[in-house]
N, C-alpha and C positions, 0 to 999 in steps of 0.2 A: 309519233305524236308527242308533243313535249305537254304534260299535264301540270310543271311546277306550281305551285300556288303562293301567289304574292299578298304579304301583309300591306294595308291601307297607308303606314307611313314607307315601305317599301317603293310602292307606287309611288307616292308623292315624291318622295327622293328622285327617283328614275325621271318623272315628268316634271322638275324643279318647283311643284306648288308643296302649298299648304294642305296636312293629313285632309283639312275642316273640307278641304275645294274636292278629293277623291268620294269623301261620303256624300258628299251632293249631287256627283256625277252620276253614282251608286245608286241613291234614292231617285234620280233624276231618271235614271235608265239611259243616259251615255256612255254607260260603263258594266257593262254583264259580269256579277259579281256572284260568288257563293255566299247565301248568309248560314254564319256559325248559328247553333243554340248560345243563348248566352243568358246569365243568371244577374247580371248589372244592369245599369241604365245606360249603357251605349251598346247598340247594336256591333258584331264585330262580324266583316265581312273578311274573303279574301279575292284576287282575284286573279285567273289563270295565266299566267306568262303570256299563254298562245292568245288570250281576250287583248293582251294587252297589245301584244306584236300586232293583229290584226289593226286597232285601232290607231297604232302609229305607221302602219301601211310597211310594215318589214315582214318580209318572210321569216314563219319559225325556221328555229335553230336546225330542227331535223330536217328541213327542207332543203335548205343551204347545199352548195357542193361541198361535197370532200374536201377541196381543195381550200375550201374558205374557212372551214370551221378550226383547223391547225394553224 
């Protein structure tokens, strides 16, 4: 099981939007997220490669054949 965990402008690189449009999705619950403890005024999430795979309908990494991941 692949556990990496992805920064909010991470994400949004990966999915070509804006950080502002991942913490919406986040707040929104389209998007199953860890939230950090955090001592500022922006909440800071992360969220798991495998949440994200899921969400864009690709199988995890570790799922893949042998043959595909070389």
């Amino acid at each position: 099981m692949n556990t990496d965990l992805l920064t909010v402008s991470e994400v949004a690189r990966l999915l070509r939007v804006d950080d502002t449009t991942v913490r919406r999705w986040v707040k929104q619950g389209a998007l199953e997220a860890v939230v950090l403890p955090h001592v500022n005024a922006r909440q800071a999430y992360r969220i798991k490669r495998a949440t994200l795979d899921r969400v864009l309908g690709q199988p995890p990494l570790a799922q893949m054949a042998p043959s595909a991941q070389g």
